[in-house]
C-alpha positions as CSV (number, residue, x, y, z in Angstrom):
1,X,-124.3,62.7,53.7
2,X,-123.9,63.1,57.6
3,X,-127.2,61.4,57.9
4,X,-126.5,58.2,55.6
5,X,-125.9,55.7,58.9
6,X,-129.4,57.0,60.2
7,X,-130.6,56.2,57.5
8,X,-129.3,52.9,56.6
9,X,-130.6,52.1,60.3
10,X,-134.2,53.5,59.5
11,X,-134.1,50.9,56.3
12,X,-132.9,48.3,58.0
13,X,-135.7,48.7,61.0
14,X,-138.2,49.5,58.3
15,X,-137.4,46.0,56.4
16,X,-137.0,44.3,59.8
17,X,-140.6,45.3,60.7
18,X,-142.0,44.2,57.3
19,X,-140.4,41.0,57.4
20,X,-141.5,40.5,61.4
21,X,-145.2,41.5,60.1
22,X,-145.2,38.8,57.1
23,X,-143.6,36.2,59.2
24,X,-146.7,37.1,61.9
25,X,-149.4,36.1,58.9
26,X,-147.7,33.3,57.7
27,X,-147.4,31.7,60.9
28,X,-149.8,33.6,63.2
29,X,-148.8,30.9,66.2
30,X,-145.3,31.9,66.4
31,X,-144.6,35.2,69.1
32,X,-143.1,37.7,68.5
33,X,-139.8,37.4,71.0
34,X,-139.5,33.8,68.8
35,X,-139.8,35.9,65.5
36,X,-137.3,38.6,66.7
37,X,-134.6,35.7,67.8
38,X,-135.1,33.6,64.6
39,X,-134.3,37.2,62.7
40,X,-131.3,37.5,64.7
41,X,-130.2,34.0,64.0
42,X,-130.9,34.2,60.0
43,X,-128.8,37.6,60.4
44,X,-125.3,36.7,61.9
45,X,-125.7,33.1,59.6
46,X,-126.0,35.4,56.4
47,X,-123.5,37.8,57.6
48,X,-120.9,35.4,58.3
49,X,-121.3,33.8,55.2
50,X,-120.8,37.1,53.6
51,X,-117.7,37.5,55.5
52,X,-116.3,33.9,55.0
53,X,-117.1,34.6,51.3
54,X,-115.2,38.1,51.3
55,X,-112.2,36.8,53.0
56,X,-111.8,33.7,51.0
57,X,-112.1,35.6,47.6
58,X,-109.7,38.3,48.9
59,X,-107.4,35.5,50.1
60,X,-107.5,33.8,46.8
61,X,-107.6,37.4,45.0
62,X,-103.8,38.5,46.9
63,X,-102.7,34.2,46.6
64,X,-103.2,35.0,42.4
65,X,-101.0,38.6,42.6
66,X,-98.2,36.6,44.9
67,X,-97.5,33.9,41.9
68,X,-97.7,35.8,39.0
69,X,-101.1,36.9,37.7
70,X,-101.5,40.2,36.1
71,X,-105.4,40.9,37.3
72,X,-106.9,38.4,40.1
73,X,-109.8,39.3,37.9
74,X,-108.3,37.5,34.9
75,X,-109.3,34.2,36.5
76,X,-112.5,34.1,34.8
77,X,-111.4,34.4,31.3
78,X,-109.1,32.1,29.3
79,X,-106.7,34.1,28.3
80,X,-105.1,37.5,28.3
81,X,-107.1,39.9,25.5
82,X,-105.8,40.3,22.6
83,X,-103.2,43.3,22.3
84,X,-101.9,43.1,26.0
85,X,-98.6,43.8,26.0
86,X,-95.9,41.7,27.9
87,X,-94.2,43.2,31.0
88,X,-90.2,44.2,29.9
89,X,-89.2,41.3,32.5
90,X,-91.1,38.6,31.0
91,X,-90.1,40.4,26.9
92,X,-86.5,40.1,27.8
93,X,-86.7,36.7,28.8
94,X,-88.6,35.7,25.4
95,X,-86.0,37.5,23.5
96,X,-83.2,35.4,25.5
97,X,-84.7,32.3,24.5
98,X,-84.9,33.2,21.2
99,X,-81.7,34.1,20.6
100,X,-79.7,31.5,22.2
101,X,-81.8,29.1,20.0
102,X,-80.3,31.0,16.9
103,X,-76.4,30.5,15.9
């Protein structure tokens, strides 16, 4: 486990060195100082879309708790599954409305 950010590193050189080499035989006309800076472009675009992603899912995620959802994961699905049993706060208040209703 110590060694896990070495290698991650060694991957991520290993990957960066294949894709260098395949962008060299696809276009064998481009350098390689322009092939290491359009990496490093194509990098921070994708990682700050991954970022921009993250936060705005966690943002909505925390929005959902704030006003009453159960599960920010509950958003995808229509409704609660069957057998999920209310909260006491929200029981009570459906056992208030029925009896007032009743003389």
């Amino acid at each position: 486990m110590p060694y896990l950010g070495l290698r991650i590193l060694t991957a991520v050189l290993a990957l960066g060195a294949l894709a260098l080499w395949v962008a060299h035989q696809l276009a064998p006309q481009l350098s390689v100082a322009d092939a290491l800076g359009w990496a490093a472009v194509w990098t921070v675009s994708v990682a700050l879309v991954v970022a921009l992603l993250a936060w705005a899912l966690g943002s909505m995620g925390q929005w959902l708790l704030r006003h009453g959802a159960r599960d920010s994961a509950w958003l995808w699905f229509r409704a609660d599954p069957p057998g999920l049993q209310q909260p006491p706060r929200d029981r009570r208040l459906s056992e208030n409305k029925h009896s007032s209703t009743q003389p």
